[in-house]
KOLGU-4560 file (N, C-alpha, C; in nm, 3 decimals, padded with zeros to 5 digits):
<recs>
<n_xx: -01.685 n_yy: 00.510 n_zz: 00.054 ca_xx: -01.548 ca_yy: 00.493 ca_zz: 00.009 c_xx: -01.535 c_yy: 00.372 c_zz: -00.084 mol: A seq: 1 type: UNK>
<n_xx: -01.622 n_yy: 00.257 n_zz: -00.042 ca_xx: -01.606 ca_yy: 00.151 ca_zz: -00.114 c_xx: -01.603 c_yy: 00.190 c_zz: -00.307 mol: A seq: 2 type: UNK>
<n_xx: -01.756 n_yy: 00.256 n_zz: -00.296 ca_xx: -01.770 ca_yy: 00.268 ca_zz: -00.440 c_xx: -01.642 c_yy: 00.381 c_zz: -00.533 mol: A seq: 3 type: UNK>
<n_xx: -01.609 n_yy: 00.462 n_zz: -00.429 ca_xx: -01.480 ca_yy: 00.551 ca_zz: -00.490 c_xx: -01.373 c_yy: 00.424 c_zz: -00.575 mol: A seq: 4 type: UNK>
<n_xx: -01.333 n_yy: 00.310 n_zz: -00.452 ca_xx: -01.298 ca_yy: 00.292 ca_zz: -00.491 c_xx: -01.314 c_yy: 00.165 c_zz: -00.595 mol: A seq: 5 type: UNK>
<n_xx: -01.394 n_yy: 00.160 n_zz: -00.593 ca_xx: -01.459 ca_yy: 00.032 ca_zz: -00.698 c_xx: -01.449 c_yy: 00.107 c_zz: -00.859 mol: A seq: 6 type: UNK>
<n_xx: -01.461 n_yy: 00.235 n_zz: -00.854 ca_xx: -01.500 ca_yy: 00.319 ca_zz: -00.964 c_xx: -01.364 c_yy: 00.358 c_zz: -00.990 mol: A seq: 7 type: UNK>
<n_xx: -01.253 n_yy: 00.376 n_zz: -00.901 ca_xx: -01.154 ca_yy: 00.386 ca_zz: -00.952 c_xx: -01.066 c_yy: 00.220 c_zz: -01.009 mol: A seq: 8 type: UNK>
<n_xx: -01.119 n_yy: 00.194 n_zz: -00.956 ca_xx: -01.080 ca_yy: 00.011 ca_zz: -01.017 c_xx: -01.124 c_yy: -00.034 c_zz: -01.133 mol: A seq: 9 type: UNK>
<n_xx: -01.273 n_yy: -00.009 n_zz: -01.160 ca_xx: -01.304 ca_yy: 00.023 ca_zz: -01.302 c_xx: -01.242 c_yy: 00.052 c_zz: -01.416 mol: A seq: 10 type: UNK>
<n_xx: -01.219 n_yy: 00.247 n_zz: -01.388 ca_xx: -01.143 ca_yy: 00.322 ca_zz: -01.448 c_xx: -01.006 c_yy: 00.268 c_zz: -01.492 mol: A seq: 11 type: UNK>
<n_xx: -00.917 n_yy: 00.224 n_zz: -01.341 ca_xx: -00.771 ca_yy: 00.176 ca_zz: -01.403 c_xx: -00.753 c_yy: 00.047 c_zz: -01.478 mol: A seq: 12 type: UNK>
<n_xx: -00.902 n_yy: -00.085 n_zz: -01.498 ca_xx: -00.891 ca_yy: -00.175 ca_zz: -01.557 c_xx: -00.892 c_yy: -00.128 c_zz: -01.686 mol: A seq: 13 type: UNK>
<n_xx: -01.007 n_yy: -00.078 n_zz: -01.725 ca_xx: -01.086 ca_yy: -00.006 ca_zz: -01.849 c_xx: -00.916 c_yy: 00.083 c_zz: -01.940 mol: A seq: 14 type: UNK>
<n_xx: -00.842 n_yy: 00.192 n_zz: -01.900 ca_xx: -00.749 ca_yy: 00.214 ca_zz: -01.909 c_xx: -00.660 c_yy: 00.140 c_zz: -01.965 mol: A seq: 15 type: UNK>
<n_xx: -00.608 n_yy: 00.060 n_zz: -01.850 ca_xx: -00.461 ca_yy: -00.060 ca_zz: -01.884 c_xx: -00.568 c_yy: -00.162 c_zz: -02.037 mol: A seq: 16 type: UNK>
<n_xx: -00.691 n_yy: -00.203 n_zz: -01.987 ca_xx: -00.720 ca_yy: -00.233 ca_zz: -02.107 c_xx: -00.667 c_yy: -00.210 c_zz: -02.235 mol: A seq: 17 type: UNK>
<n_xx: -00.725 n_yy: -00.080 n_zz: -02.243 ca_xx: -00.725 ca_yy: 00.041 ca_zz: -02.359 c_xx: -00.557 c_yy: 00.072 c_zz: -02.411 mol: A seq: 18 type: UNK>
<n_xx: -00.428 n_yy: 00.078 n_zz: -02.312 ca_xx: -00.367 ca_yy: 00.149 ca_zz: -02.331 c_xx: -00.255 c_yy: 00.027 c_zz: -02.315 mol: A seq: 19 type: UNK>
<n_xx: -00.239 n_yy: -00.048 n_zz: -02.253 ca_xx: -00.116 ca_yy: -00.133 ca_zz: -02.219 c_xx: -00.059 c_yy: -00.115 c_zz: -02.115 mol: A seq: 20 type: UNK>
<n_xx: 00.058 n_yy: -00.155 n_zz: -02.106 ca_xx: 00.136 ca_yy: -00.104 ca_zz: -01.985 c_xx: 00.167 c_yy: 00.002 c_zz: -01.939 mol: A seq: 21 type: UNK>
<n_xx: 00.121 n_yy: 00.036 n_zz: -01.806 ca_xx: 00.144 ca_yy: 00.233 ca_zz: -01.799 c_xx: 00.188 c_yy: 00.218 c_zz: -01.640 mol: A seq: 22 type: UNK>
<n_xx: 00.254 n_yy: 00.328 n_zz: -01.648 ca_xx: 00.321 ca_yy: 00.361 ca_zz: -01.503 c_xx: 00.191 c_yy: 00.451 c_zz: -01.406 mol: A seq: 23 type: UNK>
<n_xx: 00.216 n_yy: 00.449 n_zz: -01.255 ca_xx: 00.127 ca_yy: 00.553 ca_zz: -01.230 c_xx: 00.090 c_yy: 00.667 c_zz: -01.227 mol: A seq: 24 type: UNK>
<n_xx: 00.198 n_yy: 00.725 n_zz: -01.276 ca_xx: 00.220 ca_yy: 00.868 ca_zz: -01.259 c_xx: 00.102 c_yy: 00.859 c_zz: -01.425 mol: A seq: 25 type: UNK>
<n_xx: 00.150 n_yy: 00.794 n_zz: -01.489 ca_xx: 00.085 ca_yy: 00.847 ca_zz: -01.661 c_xx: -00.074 c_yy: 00.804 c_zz: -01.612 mol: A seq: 26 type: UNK>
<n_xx: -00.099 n_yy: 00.705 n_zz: -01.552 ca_xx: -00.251 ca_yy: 00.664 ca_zz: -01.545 c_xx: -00.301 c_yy: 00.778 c_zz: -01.499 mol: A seq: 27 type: UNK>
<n_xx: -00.222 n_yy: 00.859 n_zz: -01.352 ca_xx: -00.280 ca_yy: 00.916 ca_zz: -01.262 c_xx: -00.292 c_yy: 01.061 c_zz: -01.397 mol: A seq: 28 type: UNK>
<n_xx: -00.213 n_yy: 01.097 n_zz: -01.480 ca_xx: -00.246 ca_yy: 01.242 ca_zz: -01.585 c_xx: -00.289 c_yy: 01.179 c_zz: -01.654 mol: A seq: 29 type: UNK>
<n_xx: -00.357 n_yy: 01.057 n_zz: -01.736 ca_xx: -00.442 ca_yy: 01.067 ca_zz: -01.825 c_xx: -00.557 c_yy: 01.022 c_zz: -01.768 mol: A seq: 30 type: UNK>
<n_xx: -00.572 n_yy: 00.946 n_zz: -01.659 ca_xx: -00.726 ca_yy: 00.941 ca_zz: -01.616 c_xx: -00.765 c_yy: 01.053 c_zz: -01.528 mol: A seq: 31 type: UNK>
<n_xx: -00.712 n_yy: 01.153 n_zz: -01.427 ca_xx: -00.784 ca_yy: 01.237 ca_zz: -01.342 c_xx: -00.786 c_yy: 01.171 c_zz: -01.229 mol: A seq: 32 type: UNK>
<n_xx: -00.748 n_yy: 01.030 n_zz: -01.225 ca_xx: -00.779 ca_yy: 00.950 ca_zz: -01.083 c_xx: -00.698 c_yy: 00.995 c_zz: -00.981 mol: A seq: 33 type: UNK>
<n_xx: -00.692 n_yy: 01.040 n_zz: -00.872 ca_xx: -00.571 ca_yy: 01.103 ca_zz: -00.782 c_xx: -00.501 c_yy: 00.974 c_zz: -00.741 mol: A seq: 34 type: UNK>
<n_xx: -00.372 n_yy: 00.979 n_zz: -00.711 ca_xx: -00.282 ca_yy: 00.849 ca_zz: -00.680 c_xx: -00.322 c_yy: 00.815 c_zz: -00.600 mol: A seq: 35 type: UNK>
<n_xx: -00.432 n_yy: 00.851 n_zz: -00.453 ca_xx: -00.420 ca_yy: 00.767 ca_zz: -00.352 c_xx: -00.545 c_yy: 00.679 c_zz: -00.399 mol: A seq: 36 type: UNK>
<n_xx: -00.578 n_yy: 00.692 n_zz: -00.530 ca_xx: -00.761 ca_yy: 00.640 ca_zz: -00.532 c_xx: -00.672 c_yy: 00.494 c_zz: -00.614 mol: A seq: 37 type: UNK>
<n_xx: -00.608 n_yy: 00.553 n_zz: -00.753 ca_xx: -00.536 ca_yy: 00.500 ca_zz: -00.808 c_xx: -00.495 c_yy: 00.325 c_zz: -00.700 mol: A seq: 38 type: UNK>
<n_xx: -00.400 n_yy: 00.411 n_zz: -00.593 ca_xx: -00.306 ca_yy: 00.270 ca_zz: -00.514 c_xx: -00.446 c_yy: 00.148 c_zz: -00.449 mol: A seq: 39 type: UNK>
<n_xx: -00.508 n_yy: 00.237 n_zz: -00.414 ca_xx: -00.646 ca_yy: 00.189 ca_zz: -00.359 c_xx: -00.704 c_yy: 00.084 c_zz: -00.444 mol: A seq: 40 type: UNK>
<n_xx: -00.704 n_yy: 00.113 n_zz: -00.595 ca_xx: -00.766 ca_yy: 00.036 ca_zz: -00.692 c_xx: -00.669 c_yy: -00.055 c_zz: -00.735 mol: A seq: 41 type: UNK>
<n_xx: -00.558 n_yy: 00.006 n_zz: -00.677 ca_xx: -00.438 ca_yy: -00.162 ca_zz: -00.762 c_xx: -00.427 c_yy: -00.215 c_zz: -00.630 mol: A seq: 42 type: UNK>
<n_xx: -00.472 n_yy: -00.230 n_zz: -00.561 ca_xx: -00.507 ca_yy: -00.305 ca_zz: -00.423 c_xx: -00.588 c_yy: -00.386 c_zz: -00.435 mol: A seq: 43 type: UNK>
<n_xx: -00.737 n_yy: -00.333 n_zz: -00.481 ca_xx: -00.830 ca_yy: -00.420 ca_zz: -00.528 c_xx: -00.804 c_yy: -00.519 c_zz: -00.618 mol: A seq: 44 type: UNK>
<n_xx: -00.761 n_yy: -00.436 n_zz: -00.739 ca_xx: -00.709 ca_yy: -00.569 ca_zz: -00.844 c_xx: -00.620 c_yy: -00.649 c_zz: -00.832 mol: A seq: 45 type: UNK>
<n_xx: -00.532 n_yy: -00.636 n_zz: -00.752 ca_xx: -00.418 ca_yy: -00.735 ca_zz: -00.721 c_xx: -00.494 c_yy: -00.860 c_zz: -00.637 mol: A seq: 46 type: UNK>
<n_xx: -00.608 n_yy: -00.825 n_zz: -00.520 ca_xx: -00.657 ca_yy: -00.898 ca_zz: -00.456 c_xx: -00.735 c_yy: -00.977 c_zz: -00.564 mol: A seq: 47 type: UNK>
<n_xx: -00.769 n_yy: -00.941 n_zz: -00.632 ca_xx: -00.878 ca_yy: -01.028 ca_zz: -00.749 c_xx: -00.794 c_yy: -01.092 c_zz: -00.864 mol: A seq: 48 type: UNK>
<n_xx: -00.657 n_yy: -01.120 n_zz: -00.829 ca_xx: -00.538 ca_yy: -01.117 ca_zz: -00.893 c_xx: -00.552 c_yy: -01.073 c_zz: -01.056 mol: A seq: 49 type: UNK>
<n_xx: -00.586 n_yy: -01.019 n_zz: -01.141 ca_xx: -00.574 ca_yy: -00.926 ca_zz: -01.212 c_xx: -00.433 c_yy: -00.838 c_zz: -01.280 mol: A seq: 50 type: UNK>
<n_xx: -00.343 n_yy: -00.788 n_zz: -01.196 ca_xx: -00.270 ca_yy: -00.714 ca_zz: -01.240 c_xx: -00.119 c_yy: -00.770 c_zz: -01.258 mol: A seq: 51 type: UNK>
<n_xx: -00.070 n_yy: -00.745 n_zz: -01.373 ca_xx: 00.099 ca_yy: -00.774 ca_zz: -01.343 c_xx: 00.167 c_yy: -00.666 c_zz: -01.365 mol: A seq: 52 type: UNK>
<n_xx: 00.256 n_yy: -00.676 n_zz: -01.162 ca_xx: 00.383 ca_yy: -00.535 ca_zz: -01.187 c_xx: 00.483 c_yy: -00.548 c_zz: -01.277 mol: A seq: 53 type: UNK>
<n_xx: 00.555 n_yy: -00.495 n_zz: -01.346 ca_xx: 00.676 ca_yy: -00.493 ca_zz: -01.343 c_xx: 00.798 c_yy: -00.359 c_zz: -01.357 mol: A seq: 54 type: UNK>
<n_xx: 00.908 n_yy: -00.368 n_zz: -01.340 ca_xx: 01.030 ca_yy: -00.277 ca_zz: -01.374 c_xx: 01.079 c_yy: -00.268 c_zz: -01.508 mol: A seq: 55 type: UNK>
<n_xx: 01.032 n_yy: -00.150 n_zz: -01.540 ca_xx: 01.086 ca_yy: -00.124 ca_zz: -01.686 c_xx: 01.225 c_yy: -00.042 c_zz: -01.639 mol: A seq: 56 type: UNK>
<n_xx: 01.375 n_yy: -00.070 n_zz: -01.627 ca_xx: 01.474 ca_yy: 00.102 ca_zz: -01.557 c_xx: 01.405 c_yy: 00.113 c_zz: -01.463 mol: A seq: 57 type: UNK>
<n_xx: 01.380 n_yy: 00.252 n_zz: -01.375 ca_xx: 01.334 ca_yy: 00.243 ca_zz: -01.282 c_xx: 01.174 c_yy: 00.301 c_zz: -01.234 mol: A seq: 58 type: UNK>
<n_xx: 01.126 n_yy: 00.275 n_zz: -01.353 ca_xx: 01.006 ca_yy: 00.288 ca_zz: -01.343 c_xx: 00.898 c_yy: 00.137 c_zz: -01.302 mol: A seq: 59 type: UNK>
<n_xx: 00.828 n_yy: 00.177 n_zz: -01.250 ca_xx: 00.726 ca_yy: 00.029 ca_zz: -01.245 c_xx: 00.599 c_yy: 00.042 c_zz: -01.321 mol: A seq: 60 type: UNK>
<n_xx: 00.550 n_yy: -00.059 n_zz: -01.411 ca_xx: 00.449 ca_yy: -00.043 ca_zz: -01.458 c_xx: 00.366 c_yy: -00.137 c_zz: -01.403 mol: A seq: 61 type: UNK>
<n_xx: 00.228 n_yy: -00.094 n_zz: -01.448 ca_xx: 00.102 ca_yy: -00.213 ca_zz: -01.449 c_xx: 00.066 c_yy: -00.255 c_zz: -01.558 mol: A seq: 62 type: UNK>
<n_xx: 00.033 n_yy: -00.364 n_zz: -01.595 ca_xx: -00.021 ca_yy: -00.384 ca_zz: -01.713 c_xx: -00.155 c_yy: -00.522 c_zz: -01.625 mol: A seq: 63 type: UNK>
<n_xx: -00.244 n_yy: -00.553 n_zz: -01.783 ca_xx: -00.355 ca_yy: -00.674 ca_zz: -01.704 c_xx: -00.340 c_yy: -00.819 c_zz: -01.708 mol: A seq: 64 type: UNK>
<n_xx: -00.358 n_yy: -00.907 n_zz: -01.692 ca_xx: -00.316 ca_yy: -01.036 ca_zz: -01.658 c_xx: -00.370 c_yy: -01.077 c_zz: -01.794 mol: A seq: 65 type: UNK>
</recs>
């Protein structure tokens, strides 16, 4: 499980990299990552502090530190 989710932590850095600020629903249809791998990996990165949430309306995005 670890590496699932290490690989999905990868993926969603590599991404927000690439793309900017994105909500999860858009990460989860343009990467293939399923949301629970997805929450899993902004778990990780938050712990490695890495990520900033915020509220765009009522959407929440991620973007990288």
């Amino acid at each position: 499980m670890i590496e699932i989710i290490g690989d999905a932590a990868g993926k969603l850095w590599k991404y927000l990299d690439e793309n900017g600020p994105s909500s999860v629903t858009r990460i989860a249809t343009e990467t293939g990552i399923n949301k629970n791998d997805i929450q899993r990996a902004i778990g990780w990165l938050s712990k490695e502090d890495k990520l900033i949430f915020e509220m765009k309306g009522r959407t929440e995005t991620l973007s990288l530190k």
